[in-house]
PDB file of N, CA, C and O in Angstrom:
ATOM      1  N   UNK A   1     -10.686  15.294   2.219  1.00  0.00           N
ATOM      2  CA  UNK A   1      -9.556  14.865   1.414  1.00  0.00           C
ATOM      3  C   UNK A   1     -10.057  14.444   0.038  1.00  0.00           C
ATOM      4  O   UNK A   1     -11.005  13.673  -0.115  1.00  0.00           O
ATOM      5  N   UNK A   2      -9.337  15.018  -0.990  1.00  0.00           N
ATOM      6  CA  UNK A   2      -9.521  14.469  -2.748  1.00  0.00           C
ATOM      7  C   UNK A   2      -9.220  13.203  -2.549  1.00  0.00           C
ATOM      8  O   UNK A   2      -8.237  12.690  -2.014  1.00  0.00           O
ATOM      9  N   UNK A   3     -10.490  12.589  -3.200  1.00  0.00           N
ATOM     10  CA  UNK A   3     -10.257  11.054  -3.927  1.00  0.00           C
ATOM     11  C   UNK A   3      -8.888  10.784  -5.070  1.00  0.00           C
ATOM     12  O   UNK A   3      -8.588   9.700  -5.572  1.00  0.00           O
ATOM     13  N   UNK A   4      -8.261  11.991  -5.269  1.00  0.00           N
ATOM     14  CA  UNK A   4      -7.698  11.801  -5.904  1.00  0.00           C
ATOM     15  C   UNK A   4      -6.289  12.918  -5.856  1.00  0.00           C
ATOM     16  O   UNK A   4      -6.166  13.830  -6.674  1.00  0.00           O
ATOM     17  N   UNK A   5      -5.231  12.626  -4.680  1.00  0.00           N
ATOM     18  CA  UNK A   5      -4.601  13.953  -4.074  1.00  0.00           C
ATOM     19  C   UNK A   5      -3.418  14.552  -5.030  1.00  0.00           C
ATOM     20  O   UNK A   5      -2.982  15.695  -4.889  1.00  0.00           O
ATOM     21  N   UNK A   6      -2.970  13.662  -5.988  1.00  0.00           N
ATOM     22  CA  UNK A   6      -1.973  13.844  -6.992  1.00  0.00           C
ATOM     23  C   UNK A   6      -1.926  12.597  -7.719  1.00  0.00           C
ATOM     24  O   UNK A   6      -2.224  11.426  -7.485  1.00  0.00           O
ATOM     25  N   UNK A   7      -1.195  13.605  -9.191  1.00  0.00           N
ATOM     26  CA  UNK A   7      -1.044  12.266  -9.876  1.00  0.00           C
ATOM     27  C   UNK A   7       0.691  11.737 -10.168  1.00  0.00           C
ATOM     28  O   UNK A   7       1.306  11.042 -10.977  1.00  0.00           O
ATOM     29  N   UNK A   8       0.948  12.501  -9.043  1.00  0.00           N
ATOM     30  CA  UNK A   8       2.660  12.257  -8.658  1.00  0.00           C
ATOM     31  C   UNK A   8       2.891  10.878  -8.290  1.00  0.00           C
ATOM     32  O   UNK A   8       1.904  10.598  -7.609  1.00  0.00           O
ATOM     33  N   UNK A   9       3.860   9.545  -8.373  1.00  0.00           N
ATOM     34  CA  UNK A   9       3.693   8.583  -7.943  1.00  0.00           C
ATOM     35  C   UNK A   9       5.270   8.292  -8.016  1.00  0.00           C
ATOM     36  O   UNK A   9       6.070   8.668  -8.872  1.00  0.00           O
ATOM     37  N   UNK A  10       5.466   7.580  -6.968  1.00  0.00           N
ATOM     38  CA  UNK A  10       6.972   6.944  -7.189  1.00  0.00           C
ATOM     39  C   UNK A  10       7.623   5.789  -8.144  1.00  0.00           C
ATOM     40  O   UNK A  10       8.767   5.366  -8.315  1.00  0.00           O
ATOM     41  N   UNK A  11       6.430   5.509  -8.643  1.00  0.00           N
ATOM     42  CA  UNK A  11       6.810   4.361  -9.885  1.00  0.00           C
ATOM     43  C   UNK A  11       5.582   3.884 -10.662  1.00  0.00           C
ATOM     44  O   UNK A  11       4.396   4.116 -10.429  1.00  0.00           O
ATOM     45  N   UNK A  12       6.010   3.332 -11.411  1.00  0.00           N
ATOM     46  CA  UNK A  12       4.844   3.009 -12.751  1.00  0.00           C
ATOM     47  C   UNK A  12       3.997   2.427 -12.532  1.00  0.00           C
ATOM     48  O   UNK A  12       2.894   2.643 -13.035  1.00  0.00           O
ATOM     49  N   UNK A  13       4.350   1.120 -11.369  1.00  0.00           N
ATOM     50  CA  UNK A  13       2.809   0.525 -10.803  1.00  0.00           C
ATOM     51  C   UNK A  13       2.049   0.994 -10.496  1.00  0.00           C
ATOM     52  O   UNK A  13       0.875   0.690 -10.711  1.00  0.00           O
ATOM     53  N   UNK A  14       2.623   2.273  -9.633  1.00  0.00           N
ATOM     54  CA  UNK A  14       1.657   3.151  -8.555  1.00  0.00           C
ATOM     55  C   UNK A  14       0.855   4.242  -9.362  1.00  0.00           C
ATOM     56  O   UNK A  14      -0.291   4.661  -9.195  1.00  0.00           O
ATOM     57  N   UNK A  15       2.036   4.644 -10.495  1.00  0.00           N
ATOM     58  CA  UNK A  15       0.833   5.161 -11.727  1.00  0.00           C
ATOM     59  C   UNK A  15      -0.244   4.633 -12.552  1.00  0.00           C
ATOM     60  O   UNK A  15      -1.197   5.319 -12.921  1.00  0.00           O
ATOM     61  N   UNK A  16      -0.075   3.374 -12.841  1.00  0.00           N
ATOM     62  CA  UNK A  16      -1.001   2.702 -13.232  1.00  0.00           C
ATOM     63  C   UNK A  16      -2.440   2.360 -12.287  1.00  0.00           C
ATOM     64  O   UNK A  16      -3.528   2.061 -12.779  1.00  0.00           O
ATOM     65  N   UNK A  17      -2.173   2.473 -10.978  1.00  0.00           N
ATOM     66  CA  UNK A  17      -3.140   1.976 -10.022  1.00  0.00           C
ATOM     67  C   UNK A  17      -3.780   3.184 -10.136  1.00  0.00           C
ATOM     68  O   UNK A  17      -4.976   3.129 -10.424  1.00  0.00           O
ATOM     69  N   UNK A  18      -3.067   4.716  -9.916  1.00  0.00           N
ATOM     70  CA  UNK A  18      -3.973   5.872 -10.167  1.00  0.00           C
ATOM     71  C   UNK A  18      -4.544   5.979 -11.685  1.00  0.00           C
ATOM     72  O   UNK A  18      -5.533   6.703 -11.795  1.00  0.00           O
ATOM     73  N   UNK A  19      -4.029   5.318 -12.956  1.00  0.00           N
ATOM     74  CA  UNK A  19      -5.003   5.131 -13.959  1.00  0.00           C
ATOM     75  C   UNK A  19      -6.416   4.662 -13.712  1.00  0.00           C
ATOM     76  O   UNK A  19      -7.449   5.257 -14.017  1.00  0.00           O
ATOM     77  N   UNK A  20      -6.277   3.371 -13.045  1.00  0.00           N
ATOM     78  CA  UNK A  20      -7.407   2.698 -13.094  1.00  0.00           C
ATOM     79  C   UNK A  20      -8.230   3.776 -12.491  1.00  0.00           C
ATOM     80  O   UNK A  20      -9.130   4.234 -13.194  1.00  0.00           O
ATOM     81  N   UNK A  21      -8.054   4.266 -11.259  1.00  0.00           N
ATOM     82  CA  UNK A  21      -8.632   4.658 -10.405  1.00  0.00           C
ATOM     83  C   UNK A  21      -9.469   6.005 -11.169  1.00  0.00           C
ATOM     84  O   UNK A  21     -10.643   6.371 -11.102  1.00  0.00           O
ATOM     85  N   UNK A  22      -8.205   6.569 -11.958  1.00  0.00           N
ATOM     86  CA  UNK A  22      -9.290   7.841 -12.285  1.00  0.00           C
ATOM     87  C   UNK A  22     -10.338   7.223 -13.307  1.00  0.00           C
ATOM     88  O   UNK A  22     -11.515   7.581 -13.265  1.00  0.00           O
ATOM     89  N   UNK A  23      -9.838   6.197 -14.314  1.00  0.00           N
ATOM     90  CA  UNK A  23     -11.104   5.452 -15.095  1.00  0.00           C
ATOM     91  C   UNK A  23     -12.281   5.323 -14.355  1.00  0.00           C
ATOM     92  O   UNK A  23     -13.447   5.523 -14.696  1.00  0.00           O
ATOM     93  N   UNK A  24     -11.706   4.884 -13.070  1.00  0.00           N
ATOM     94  CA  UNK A  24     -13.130   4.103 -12.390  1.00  0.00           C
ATOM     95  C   UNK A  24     -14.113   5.252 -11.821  1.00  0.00           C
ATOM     96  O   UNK A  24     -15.344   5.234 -11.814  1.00  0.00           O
ATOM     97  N   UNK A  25     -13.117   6.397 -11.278  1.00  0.00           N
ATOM     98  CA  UNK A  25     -13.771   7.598 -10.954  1.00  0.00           C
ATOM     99  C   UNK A  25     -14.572   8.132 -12.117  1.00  0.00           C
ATOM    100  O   UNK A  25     -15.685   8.651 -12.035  1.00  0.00           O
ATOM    101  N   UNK A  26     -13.985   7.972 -13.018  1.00  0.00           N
ATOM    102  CA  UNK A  26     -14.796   8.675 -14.377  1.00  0.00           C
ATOM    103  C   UNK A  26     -16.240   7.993 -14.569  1.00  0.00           C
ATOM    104  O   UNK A  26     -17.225   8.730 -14.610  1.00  0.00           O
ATOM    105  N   UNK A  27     -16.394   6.511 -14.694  1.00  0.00           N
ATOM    106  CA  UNK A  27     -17.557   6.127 -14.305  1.00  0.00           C
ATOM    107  C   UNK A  27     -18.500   6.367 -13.391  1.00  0.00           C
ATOM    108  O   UNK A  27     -19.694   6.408 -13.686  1.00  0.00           O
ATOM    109  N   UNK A  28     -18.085   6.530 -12.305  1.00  0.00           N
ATOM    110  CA  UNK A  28     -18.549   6.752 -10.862  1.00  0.00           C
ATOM    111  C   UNK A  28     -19.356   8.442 -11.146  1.00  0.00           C
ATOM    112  O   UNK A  28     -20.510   8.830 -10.964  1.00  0.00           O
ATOM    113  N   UNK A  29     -18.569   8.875 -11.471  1.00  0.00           N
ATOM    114  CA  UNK A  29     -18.673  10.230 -11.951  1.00  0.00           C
ATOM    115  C   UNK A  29     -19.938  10.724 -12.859  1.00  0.00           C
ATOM    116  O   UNK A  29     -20.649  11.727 -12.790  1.00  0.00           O
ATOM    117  N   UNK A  30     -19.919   9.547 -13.782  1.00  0.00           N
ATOM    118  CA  UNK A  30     -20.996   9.653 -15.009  1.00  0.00           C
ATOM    119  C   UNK A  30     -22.311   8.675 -14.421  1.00  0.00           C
ATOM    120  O   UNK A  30     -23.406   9.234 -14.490  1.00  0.00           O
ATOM    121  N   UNK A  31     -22.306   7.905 -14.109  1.00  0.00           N
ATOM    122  CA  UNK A  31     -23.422   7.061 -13.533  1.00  0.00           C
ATOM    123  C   UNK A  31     -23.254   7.040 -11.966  1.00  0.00           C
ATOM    124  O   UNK A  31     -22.547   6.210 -11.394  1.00  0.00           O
ATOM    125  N   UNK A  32     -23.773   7.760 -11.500  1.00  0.00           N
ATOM    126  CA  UNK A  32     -23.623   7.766  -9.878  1.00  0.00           C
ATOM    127  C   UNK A  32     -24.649   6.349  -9.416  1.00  0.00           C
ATOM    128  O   UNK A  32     -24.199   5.214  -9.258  1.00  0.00           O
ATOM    129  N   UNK A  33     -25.053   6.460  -9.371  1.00  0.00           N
ATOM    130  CA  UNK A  33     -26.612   5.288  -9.391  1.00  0.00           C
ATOM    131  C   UNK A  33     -25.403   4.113  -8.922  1.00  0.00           C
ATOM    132  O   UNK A  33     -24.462   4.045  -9.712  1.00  0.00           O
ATOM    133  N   UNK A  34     -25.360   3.490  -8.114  1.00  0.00           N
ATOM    134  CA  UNK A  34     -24.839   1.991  -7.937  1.00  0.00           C
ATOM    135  C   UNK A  34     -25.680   1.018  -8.266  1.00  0.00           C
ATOM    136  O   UNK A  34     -25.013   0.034  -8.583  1.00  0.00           O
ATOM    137  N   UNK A  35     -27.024   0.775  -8.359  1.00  0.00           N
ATOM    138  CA  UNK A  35     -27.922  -0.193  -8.627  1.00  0.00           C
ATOM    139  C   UNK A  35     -28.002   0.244 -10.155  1.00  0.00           C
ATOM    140  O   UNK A  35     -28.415  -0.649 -10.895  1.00  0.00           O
ATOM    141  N   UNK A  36     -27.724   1.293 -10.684  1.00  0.00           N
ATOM    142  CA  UNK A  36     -27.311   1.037 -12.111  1.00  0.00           C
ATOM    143  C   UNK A  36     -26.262   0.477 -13.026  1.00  0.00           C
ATOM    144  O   UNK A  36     -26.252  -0.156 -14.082  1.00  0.00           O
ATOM    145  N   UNK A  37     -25.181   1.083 -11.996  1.00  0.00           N
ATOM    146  CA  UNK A  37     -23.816   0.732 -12.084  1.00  0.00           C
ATOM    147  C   UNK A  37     -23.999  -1.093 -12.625  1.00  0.00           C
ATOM    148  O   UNK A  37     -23.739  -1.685 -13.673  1.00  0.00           O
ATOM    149  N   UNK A  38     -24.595  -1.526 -11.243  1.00  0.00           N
ATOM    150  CA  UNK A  38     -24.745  -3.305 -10.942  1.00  0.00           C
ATOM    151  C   UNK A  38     -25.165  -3.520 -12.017  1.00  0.00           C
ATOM    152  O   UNK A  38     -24.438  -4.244 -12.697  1.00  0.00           O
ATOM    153  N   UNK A  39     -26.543  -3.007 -12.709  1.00  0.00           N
ATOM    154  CA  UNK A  39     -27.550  -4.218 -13.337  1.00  0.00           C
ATOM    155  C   UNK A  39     -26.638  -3.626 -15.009  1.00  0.00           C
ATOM    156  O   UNK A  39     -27.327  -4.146 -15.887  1.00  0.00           O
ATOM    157  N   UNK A  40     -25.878  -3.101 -15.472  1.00  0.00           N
ATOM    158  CA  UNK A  40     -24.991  -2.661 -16.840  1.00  0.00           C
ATOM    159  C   UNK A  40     -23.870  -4.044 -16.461  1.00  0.00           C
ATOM    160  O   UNK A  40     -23.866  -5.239 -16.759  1.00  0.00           O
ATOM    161  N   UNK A  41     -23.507  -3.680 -16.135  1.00  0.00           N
ATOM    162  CA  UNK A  41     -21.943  -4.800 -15.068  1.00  0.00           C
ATOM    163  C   UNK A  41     -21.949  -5.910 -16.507  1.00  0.00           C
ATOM    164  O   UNK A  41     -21.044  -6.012 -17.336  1.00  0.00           O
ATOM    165  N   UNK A  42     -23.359  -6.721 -16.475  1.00  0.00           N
ATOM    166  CA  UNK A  42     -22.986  -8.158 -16.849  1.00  0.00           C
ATOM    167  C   UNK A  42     -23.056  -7.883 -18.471  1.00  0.00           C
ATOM    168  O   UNK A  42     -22.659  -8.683 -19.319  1.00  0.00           O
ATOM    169  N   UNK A  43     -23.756  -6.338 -18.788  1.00  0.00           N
ATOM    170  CA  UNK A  43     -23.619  -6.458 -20.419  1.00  0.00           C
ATOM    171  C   UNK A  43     -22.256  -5.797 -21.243  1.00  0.00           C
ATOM    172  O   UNK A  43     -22.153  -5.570 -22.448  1.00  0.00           O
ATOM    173  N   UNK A  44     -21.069  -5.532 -19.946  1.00  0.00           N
ATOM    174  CA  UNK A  44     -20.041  -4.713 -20.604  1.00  0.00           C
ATOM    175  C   UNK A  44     -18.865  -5.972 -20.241  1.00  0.00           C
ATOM    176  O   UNK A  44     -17.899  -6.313 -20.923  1.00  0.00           O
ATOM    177  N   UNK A  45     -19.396  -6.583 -18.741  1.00  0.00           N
ATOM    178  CA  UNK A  45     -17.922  -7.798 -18.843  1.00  0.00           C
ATOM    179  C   UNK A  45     -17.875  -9.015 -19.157  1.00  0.00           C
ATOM    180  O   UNK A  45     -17.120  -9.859 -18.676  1.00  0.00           O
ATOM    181  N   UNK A  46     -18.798  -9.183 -20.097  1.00  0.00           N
ATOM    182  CA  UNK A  46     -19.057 -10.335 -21.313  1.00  0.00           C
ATOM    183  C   UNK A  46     -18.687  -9.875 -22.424  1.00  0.00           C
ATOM    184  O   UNK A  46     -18.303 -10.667 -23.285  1.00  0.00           O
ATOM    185  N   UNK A  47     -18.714  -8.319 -22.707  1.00  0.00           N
ATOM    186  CA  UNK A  47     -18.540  -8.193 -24.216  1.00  0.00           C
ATOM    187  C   UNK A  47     -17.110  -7.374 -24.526  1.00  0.00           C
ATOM    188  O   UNK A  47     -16.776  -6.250 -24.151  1.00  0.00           O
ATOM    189  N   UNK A  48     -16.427  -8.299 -25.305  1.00  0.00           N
ATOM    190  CA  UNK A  48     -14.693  -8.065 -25.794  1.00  0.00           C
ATOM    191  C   UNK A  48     -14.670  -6.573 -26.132  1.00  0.00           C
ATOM    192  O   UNK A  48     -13.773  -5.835 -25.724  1.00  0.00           O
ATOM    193  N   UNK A  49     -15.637  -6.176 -26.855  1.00  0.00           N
ATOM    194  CA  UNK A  49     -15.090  -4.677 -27.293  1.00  0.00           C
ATOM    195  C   UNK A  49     -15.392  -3.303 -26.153  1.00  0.00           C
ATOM    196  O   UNK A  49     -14.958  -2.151 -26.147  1.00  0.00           O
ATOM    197  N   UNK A  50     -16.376  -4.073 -25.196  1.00  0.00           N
ATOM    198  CA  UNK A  50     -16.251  -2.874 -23.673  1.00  0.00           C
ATOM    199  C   UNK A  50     -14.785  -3.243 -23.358  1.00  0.00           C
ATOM    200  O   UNK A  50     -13.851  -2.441 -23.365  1.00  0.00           O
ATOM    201  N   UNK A  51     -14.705  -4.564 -23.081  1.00  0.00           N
ATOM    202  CA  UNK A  51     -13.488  -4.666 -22.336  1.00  0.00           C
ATOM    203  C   UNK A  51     -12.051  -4.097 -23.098  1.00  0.00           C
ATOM    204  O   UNK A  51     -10.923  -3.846 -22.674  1.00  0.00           O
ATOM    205  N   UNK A  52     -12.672  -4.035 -24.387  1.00  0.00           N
ATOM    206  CA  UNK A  52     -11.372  -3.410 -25.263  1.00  0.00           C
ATOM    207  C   UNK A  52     -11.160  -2.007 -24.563  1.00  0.00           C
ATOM    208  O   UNK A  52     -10.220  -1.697 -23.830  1.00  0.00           O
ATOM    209  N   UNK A  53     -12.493  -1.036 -25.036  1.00  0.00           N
ATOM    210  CA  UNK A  53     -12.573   0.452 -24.568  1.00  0.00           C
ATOM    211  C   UNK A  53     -12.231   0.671 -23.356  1.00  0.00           C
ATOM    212  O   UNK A  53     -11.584   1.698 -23.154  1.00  0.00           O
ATOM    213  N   UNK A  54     -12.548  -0.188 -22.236  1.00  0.00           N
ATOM    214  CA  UNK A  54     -12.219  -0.038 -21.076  1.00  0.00           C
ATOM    215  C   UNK A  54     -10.341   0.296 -20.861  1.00  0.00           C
ATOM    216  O   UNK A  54      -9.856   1.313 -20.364  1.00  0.00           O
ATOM    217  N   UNK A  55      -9.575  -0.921 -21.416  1.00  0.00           N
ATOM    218  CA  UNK A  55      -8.071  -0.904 -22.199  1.00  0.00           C
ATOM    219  C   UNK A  55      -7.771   0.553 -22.252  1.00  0.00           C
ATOM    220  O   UNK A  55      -6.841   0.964 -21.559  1.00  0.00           O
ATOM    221  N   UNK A  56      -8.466   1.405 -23.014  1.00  0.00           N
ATOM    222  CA  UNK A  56      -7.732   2.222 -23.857  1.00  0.00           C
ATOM    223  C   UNK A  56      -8.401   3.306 -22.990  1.00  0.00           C
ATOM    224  O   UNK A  56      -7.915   4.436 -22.942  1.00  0.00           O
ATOM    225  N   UNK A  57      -9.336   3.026 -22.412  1.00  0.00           N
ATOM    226  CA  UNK A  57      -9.615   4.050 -20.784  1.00  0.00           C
ATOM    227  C   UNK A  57      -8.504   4.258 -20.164  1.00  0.00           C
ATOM    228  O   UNK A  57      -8.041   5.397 -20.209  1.00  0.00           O
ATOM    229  N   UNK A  58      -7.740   3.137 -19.374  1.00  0.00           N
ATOM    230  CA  UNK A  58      -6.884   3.090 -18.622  1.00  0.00           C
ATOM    231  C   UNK A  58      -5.723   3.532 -19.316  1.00  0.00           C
ATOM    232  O   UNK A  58      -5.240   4.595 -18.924  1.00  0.00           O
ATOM    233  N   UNK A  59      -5.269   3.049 -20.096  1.00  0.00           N
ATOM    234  CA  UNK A  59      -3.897   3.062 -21.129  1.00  0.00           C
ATOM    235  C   UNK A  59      -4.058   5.098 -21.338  1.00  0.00           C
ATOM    236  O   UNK A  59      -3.157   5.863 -20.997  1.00  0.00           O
ATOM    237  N   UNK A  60      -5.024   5.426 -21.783  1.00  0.00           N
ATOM    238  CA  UNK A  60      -5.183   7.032 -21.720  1.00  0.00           C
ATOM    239  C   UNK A  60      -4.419   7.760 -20.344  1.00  0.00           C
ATOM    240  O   UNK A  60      -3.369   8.401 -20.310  1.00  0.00           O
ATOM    241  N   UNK A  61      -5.132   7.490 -19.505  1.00  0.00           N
ATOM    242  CA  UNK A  61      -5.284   7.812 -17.949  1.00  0.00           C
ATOM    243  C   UNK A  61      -3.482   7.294 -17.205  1.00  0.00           C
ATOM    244  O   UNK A  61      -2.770   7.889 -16.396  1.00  0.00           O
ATOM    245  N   UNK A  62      -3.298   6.095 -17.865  1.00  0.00           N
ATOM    246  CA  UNK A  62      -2.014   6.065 -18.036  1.00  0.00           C
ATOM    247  C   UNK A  62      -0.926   6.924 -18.615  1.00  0.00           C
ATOM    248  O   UNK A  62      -0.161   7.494 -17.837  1.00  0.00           O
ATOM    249  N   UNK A  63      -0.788   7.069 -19.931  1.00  0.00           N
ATOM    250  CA  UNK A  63      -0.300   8.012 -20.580  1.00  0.00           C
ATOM    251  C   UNK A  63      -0.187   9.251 -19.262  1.00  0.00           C
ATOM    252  O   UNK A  63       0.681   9.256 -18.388  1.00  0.00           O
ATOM    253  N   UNK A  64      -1.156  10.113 -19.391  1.00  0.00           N
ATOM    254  CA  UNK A  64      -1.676  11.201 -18.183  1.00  0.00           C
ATOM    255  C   UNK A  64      -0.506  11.087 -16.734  1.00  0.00           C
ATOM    256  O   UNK A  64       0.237  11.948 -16.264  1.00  0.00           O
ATOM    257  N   UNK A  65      -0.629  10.338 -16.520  1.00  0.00           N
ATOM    258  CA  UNK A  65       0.009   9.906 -15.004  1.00  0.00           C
ATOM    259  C   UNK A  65       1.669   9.918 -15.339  1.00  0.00           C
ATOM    260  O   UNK A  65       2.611  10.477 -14.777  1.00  0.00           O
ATOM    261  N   UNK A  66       1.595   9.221 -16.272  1.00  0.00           N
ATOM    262  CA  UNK A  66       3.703   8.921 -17.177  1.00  0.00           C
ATOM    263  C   UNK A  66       3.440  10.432 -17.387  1.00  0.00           C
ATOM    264  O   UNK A  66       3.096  10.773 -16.255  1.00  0.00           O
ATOM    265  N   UNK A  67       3.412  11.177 -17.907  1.00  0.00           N
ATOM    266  CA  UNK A  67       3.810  12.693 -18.325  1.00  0.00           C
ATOM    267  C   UNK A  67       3.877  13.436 -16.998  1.00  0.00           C
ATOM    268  O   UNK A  67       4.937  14.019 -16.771  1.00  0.00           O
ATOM    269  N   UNK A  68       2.677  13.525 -15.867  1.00  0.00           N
ATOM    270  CA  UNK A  68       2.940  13.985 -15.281  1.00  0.00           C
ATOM    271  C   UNK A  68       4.325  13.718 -14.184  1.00  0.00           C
ATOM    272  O   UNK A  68       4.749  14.542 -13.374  1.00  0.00           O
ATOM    273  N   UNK A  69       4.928  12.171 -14.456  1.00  0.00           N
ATOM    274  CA  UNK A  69       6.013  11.967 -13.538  1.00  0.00           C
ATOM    275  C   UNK A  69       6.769  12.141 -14.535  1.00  0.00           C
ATOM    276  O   UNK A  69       7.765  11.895 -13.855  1.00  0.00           O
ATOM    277  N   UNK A  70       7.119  12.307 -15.354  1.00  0.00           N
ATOM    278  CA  UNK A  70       8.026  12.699 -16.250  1.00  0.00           C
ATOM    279  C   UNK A  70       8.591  11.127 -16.929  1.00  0.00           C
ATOM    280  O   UNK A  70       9.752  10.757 -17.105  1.00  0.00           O
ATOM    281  N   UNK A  71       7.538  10.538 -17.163  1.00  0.00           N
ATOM    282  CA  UNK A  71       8.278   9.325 -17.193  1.00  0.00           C
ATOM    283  C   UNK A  71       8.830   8.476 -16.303  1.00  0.00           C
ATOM    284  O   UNK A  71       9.425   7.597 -16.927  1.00  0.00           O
ATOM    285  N   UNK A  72       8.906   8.337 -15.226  1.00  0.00           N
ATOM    286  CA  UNK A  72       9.829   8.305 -14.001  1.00  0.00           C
ATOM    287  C   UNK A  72      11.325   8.334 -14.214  1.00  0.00           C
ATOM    288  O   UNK A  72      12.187   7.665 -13.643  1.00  0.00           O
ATOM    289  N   UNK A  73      11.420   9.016 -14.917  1.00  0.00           N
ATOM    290  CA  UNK A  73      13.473   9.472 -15.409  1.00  0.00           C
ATOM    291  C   UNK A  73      14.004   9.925 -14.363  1.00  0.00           C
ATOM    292  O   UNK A  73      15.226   9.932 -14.213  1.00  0.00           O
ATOM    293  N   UNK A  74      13.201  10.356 -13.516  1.00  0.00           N
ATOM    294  CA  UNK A  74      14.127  11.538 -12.169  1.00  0.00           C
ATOM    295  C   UNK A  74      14.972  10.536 -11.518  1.00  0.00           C
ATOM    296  O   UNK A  74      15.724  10.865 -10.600  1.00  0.00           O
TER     297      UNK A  74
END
């Protein structure tokens, strides 16, 4: 089964939760390493402007998810 089976969702929360998720996949994706993953951790969630980029990770991935439900207008 895809980690990731659609980006169809019945409402905006549930699109947003598949934002995060593909963000987080996207990391996961690029740094497979978990003991790398760990020892980066404390120099990106101390500093305001990761946590900014991170924002505009999700908010992207968001966008993505709203188009594909059409907005939820249906």
């Amino acid at each position: 089964m895809s980690c990731l089976p659609s980006l169809i969702t019945n409402t905006a929360e549930e699109g947003y939760k598949v934002a995060i998720k593909l963000s987080r996949m996207a990391v996961k994706m690029t740094q497979p390493d978990d003991a790398s993953r760990e020892k980066m951790r404390p120099d990106y969630a101390n500093n305001a402007d990761s946590l900014i980029q991170v924002s505009l990770v999700v908010a992207t991935n968001f966008n993505t998810v709203a188009k594909a439900n059409n907005y939820w207008r249906d």
